[in-house]
N, C-alpha and C positions, 0 to 999 in steps of 0.2 A: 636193608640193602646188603648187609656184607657175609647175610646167609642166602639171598635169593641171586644177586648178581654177584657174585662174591670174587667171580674168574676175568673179570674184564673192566676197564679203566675205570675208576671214578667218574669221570666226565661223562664218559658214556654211558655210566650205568644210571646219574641219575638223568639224564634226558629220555632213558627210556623208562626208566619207572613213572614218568608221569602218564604214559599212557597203560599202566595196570590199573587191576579195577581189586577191589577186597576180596578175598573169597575166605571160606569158613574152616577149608580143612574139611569137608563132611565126606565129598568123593576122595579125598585121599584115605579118612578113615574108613570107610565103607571098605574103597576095594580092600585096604589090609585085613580087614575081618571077614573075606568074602562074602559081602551083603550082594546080592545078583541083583542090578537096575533094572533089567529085562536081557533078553535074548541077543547073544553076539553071534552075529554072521558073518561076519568078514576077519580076517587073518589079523593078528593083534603082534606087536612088536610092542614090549619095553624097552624104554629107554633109560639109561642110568649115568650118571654124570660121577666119576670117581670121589672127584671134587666134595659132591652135592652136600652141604650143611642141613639141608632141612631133610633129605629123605636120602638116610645111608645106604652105601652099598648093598650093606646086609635087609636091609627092608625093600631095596630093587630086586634081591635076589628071590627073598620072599615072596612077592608079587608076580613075579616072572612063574613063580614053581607053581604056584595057585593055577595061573591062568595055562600054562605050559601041560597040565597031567587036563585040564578039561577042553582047551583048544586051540592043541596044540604052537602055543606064545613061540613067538625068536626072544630073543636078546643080545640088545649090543651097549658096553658100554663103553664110556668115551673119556678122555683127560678131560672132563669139563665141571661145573658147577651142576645148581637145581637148572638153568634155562642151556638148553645143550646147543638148538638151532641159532639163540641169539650169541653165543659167546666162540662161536665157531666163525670164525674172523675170515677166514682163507675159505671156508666152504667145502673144505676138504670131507669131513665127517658128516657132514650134511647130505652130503653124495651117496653115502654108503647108508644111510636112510632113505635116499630118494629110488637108490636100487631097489631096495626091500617093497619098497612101496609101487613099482613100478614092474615086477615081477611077480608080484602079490594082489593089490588091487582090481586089477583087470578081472581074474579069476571071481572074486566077492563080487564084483558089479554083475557078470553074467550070471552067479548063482542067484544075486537078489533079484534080477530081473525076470528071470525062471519062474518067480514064486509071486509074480503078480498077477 
């Protein structure tokens, strides 16, 4: 807990860890060694938590450049930990993902739809 929720209250962080599940690390290694899952069509933002213990700055920024020079990535990062939407308390920063996503998305929905 105090590399995954590391930004926000003890109490809170373990009532929320009971509802994660285990995961491997394998899509976190994948993306840093650009392993391609299949075909991306929609607008990609990383997100990077200044904070973050488990995935540094420098391996957000990493990840951003990979996917930024093949299609065309934003990045924003944030005073926060590895969990960015859950430790943003005021909603503040969550906002300025929800733009991204909101001026971005609509576009990726008309082009996948285009292509059925």
């Amino acid at each position: 807990m105090k590399h995954v929720l590391n930004r926000i209250p003890e109490q809170r962080a373990w009532s929320l860890l009971k509802h994660f599940r285990t995961e491997s690390g394998l899509v976190l290694k994948e993306a840093m060694l650009g392993v391609e899952v299949g075909p991306i069509s929609c607008p990609v933002l990383v997100i990077g938590g200044i904070h973050d213990k488990i995935l540094r700055v420098k391996y957000q920024r990493l990840l951003y450049q990979q996917y930024r020079r093949r299609l065309n990535a934003k990045y924003m990062d944030f005073p926060m930990g590895h969990m960015v939407p859950i430790e943003d308390a005021d909603g503040r920063e969550l906002r300025k993902i929800l733009i991204f996503l909101n001026q971005n998305v609509p576009q990726a929905v008309e082009r996948s739809l285009a292509t059925v």
